[in-house]
C-alpha positions as CSV (number, residue, x, y, z in Angstrom):
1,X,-43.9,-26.2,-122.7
2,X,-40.2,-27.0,-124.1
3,X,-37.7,-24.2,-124.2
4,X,-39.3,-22.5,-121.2
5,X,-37.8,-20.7,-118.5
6,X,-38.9,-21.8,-114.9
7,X,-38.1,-20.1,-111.5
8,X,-39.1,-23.0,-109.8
9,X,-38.0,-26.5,-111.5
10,X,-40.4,-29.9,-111.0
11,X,-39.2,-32.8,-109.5
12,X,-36.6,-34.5,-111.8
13,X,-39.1,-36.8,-114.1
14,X,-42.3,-36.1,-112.5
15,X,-45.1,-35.4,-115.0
16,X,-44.8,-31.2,-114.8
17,X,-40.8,-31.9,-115.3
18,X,-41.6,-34.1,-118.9
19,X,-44.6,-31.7,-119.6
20,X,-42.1,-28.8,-119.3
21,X,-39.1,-29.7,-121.0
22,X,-40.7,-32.5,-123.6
23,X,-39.1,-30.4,-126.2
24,X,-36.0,-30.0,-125.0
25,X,-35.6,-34.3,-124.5
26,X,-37.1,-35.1,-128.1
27,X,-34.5,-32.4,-129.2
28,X,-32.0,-34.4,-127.6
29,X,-32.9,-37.5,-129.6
30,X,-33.2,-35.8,-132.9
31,X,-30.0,-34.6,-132.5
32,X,-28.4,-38.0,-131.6
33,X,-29.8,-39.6,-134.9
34,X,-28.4,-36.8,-136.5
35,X,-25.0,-37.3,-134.9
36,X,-25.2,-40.9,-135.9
37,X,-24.5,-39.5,-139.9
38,X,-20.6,-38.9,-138.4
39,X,-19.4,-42.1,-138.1
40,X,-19.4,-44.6,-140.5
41,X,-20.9,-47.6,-138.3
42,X,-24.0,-45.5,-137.2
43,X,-24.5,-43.9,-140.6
44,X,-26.3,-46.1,-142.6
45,X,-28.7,-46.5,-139.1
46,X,-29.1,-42.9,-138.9
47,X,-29.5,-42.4,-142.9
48,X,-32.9,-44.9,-142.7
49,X,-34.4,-42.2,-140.5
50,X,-33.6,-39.4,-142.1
51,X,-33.6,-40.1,-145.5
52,X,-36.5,-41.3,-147.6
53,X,-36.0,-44.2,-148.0
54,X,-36.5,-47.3,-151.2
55,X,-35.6,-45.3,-153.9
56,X,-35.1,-46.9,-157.7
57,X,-33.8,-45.3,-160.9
58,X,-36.5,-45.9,-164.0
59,X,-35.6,-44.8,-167.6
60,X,-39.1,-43.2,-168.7
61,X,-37.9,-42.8,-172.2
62,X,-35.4,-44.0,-174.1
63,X,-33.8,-40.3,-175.0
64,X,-34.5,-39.2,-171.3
65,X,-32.5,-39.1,-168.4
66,X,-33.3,-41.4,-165.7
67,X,-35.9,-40.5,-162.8
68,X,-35.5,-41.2,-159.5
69,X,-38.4,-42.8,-157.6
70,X,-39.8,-44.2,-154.0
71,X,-41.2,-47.0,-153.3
72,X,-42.9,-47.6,-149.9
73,X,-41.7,-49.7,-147.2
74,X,-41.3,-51.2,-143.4
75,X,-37.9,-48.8,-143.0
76,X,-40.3,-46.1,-143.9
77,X,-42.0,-46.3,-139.9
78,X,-38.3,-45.0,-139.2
79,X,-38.8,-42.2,-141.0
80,X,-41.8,-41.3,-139.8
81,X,-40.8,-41.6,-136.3
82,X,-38.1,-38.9,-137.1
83,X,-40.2,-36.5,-138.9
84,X,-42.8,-36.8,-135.3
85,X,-39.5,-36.0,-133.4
86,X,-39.2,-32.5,-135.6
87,X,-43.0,-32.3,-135.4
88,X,-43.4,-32.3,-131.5
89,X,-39.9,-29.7,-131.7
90,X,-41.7,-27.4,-134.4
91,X,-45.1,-27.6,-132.2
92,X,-43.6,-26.6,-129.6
93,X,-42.1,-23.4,-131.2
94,X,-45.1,-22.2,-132.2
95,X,-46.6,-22.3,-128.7
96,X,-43.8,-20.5,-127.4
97,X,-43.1,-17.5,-129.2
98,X,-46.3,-17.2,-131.6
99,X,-49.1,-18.7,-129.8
100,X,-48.6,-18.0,-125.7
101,X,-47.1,-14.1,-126.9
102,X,-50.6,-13.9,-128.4
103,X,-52.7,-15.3,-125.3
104,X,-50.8,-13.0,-122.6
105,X,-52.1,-10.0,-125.0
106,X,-56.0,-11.2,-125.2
107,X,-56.4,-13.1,-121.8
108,X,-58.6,-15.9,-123.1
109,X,-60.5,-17.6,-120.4
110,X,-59.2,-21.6,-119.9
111,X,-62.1,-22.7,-122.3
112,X,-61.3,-20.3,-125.1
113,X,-57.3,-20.8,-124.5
114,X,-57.2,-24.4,-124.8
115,X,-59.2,-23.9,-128.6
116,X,-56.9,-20.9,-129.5
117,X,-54.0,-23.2,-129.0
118,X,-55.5,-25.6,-130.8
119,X,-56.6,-23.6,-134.0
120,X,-53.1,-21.6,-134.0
121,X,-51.2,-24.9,-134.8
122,X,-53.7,-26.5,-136.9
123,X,-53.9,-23.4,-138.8
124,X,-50.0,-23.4,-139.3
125,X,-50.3,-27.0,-140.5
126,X,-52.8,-26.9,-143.2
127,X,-51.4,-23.5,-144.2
128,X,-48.4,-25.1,-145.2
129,X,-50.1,-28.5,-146.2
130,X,-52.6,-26.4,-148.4
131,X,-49.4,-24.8,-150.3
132,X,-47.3,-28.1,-150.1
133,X,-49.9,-29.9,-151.8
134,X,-51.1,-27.1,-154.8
135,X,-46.9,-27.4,-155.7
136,X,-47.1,-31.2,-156.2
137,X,-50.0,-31.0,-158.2
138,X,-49.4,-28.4,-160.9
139,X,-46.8,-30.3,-161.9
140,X,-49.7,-33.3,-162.6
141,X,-52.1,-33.2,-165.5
142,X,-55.1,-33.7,-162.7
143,X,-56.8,-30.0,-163.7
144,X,-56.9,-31.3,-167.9
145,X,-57.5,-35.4,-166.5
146,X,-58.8,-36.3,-164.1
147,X,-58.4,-40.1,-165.1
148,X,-55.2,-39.7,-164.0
149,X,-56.7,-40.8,-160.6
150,X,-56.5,-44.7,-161.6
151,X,-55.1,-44.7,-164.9
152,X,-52.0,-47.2,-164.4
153,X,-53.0,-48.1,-161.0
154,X,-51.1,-49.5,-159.0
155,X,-49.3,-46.3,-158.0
156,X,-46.4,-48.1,-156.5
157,X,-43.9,-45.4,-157.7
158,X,-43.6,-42.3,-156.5
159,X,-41.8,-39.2,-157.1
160,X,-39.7,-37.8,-154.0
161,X,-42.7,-34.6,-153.3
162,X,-45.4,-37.4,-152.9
163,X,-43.3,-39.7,-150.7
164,X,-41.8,-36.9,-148.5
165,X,-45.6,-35.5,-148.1
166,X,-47.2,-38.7,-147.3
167,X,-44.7,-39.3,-144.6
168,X,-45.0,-36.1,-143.2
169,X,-48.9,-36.0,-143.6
170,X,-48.6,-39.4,-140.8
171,X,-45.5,-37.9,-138.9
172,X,-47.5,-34.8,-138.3
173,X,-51.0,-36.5,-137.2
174,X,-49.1,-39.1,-134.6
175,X,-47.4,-36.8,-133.0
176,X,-50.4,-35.0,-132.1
177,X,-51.0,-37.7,-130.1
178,X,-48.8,-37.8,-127.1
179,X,-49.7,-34.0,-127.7
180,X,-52.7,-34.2,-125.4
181,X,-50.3,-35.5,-122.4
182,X,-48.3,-32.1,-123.4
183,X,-50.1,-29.8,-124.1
184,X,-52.7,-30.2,-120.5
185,X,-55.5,-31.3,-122.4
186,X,-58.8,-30.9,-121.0
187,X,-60.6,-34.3,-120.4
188,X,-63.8,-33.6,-122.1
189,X,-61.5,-32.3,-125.2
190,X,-60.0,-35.7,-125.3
191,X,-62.6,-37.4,-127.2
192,X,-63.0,-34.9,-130.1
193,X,-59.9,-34.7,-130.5
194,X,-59.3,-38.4,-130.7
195,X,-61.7,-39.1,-133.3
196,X,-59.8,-36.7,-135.9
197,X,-56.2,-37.7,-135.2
198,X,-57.1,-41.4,-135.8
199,X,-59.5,-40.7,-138.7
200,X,-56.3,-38.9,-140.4
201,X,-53.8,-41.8,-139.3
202,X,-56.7,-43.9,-141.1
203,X,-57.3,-42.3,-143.9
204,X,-54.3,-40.9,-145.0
205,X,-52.1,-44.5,-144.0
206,X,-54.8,-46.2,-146.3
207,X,-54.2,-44.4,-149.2
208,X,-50.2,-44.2,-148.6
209,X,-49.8,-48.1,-148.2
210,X,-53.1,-48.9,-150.6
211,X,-51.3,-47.0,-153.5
212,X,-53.7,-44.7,-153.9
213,X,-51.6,-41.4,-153.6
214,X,-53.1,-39.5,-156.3
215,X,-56.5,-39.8,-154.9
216,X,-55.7,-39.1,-151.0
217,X,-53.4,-36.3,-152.3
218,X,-56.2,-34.6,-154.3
219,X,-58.6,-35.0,-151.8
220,X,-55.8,-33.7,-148.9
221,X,-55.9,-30.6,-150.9
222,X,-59.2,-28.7,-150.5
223,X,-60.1,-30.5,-147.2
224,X,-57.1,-28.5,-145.8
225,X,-58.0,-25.4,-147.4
226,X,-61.8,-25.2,-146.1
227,X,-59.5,-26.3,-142.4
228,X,-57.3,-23.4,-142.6
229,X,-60.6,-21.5,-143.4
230,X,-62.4,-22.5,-140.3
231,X,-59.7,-22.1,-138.0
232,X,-58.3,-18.8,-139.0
233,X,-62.2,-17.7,-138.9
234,X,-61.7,-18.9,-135.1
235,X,-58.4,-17.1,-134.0
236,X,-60.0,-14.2,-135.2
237,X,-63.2,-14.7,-133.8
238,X,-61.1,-15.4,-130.3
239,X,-59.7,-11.8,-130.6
240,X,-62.7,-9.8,-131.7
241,X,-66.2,-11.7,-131.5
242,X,-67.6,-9.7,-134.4
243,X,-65.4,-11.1,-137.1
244,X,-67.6,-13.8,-137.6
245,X,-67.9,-13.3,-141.5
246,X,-65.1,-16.4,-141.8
247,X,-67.4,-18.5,-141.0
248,X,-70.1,-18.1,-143.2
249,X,-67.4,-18.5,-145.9
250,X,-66.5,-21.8,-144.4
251,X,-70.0,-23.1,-144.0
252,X,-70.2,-22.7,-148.0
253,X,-66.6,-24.3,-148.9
254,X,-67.1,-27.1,-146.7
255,X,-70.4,-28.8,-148.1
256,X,-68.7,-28.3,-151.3
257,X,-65.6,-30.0,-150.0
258,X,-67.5,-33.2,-148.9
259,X,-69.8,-33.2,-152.1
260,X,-66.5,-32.8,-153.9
261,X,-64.9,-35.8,-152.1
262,X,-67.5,-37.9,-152.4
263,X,-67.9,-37.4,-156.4
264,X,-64.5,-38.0,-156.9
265,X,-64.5,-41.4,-154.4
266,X,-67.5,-42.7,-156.2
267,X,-65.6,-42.1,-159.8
268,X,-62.6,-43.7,-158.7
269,X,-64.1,-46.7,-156.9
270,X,-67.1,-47.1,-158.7
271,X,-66.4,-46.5,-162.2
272,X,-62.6,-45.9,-162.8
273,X,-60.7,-48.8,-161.3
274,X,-63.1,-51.4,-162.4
275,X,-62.4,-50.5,-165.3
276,X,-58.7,-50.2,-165.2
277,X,-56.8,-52.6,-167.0
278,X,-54.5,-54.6,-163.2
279,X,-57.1,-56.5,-161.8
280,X,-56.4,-58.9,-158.6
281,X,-54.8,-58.7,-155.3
282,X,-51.5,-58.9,-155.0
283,X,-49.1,-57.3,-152.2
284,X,-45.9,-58.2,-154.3
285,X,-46.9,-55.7,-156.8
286,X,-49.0,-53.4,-154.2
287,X,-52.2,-54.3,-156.5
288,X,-55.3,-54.1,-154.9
289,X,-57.5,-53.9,-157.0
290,X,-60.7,-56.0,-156.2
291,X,-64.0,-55.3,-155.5
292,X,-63.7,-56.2,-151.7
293,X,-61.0,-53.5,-151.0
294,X,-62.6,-51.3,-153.5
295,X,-66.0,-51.4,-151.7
296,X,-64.8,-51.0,-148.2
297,X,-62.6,-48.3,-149.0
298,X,-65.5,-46.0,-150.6
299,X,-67.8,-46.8,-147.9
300,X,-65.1,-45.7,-145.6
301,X,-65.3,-42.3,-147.1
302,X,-68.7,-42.6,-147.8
303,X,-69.0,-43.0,-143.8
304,X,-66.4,-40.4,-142.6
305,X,-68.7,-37.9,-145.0
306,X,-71.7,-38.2,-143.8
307,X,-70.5,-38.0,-139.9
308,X,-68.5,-35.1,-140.7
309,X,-71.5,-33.6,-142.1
310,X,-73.8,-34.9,-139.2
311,X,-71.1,-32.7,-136.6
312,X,-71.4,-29.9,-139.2
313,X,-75.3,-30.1,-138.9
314,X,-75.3,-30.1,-135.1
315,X,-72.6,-27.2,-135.5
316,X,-74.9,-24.9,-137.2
317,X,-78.0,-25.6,-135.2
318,X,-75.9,-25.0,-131.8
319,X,-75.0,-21.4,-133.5
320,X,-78.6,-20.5,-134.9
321,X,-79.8,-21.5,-131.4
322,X,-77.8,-19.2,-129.6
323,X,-77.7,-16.6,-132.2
324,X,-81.8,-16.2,-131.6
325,X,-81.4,-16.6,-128.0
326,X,-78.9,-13.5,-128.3
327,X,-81.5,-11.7,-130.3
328,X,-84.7,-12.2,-128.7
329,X,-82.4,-10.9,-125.4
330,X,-81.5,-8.0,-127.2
331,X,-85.2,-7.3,-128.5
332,X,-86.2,-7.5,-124.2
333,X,-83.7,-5.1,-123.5
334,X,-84.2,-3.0,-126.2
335,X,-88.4,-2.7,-125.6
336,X,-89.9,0.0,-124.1
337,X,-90.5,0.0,-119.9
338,X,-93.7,-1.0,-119.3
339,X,-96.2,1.9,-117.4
340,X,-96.2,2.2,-113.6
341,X,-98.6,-0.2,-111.8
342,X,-101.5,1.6,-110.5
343,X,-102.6,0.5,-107.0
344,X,-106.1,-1.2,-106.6
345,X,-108.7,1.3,-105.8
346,X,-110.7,-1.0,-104.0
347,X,-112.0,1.9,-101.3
348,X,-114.0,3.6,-104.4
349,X,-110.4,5.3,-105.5
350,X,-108.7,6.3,-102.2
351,X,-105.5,7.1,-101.9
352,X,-103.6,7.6,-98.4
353,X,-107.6,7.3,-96.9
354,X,-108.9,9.7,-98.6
355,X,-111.9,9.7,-101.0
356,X,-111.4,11.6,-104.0
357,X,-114.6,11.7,-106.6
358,X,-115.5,13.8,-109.3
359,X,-119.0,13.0,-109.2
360,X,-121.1,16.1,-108.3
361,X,-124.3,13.8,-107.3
362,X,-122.1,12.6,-104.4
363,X,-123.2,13.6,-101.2
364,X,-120.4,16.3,-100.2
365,X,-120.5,17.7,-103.3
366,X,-123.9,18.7,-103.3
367,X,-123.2,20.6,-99.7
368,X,-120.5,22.6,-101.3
369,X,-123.1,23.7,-103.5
């Protein structure tokens, strides 16, 4: 990890040296982009990565004071390249004096490390996406209109909160690529893990660059509250397996969350922008608008849904099993010992050679008498 101290140091550029001190080097290039703002020859360079960027000035009313909004653009990949540079320096903050403080106290086997890692930053990130995302939309009328979803669609202009959120919403989700290199991910983690980083690079670059903000925003909203859910159920699940009550409450949030997303999917694509008044296809005026796009991007979601809820399924099962495994172990343990076997009494009931009867027609019991 960046920002470490090492008694021993890796070769110079090896793959333990990068691994170590990746935070330190991307440091080292923020900060040059940064000290490109001091001189007047760089600045305008360094001012397309760190500044949002196509902005224009539109007079709403007459009596009003002109707004400043964002368009979107190819300078905009500039941005977002910054904004992974501060991503991968923020990540690996939060591993060094949060997360790896926390490990050392509740020595986590290497399984159950490598997922505390993972749900302490993803936690942190739709924590802050979850409140981020609830500012920008009081101030819209979604709550009182929800036609507000495609009502003067296209949505090419944006305020500066939309704009800045998109691009860190991608910034954030690429990064977590070269991540796995970093961070030692395990091999048969790889997979998972890649199917949700590009499904987010997917999902939220489509409705970024397909002007359709509003709905991706909305929809950002309570997916990364029923996230934050699940994975703060997990970090305290990692440091006391009884807390498990999280989880139940994130079961319940997160069928609501799909059947949520897909109502509002099918009302936007199905029955609000057919109806809305721009028509046509047309990447001058970021109009897309036909029934091609329209269809592809519902079944899309339609898609992600129903596979999200298909790993859900399999989730639950997995957890039932082994909740009435655990149980029917604990009823085994729990039941009474079973008696003593007795030893055959094939010599008439003889034990140690010697024949015991109670029957006084025997033979030696009618001497004794």
């Amino acid at each position: 990890m960046g920002f470490r101290k090492k008694n021993k140091s890796p070769p110079v550029l090896s793959h333990e040296f990068v691994i170590q001190n990746h935070a330190d080097m991307v440091s080292c290039v923020a900060m040059i982009i940064l000290l490109g703002l001091m001189f007047e020859v760089t600045a305008k360079f360094a001012i397309m990565f760190i500044t949002v960027q196509y902005n224009v000035t539109q007079n709403l009313d007459e009596t009003a004071e002109p707004v400043n909004l964002y368009l979107y653009g190819p300078k905009d990949i500039a941005t977002v390249f910054f904004y992974l540079l501060i991503a991968v320096i923020l990540h690996a903050l939060i591993q060094e004096y949060i997360l790896d403080k926390m490990n050392r106290r509740l020595h986590l086997s290497k399984t159950k490390h490598s997922k505390f890692n993972e749900s302490g930053q993803l936690a942190a990130f739709y924590f802050f996406s979850f409140i981020w995302g609830c500012s920008i939309l009081t101030a819209e009328e979604f709550a009182t209109n929800p036609t507000f979803l495609w009502e003067g669609y296209p949505h090419r202009h944006m305020v500066f909160q939309v704009k800045f959120f998109y691009i860190c919403q991608i910034a954030y989700w690429l990064h977590a690529l070269p991540e796995l290199y970093f961070q030692k991910v395990r091999k048969e983690d790889i997979p998972r893990q890649l199917y949700y980083i590009c499904l987010y690079v997917f999902h939220i670059s489509g409705a970024y660059v397909l002007n359709l903000q509003r709905l991706g925003l909305v929809l950002l909203v309570p997916h990364s509250l029923v996230e934050l859910l699940f994975h703060a159920s997990r970090l305290f699940y990692f440091s006391d397996e009884n807390k498990q009550k999280g989880f139940t409450l994130w079961a319940l949030l997160f069928v609501i969350a799909r059947l949520l997303t897909l109502t509002l999917s099918v009302l936007t694509f199905a029955f609000g922008l057919p109806r809305a008044e721009n028509q046509g296809f047309s990447l001058a005026e970021g109009n897309f608008n036909v029934l091609t796009v329209r269809m592809t991007c519902l079944a899309a979601v339609c898609l992600t849904q129903a596979w999200m809820m298909w790993k859900f399924i399999n989730f639950q099962l997995k957890k039932w099993r082994e909740h009435s495994q655990s149980q029917s172990a604990k009823k085994k343990a729990l039941s009474p010992k079973s008696k003593p076997y007795k030893k055959d009494t094939l010599r008439g009931g003889s034990a140690n050679g010697v024949l015991k009867s109670d029957d006084k027609t025997s033979p030696r019991a009618k001497k004794t008498l």
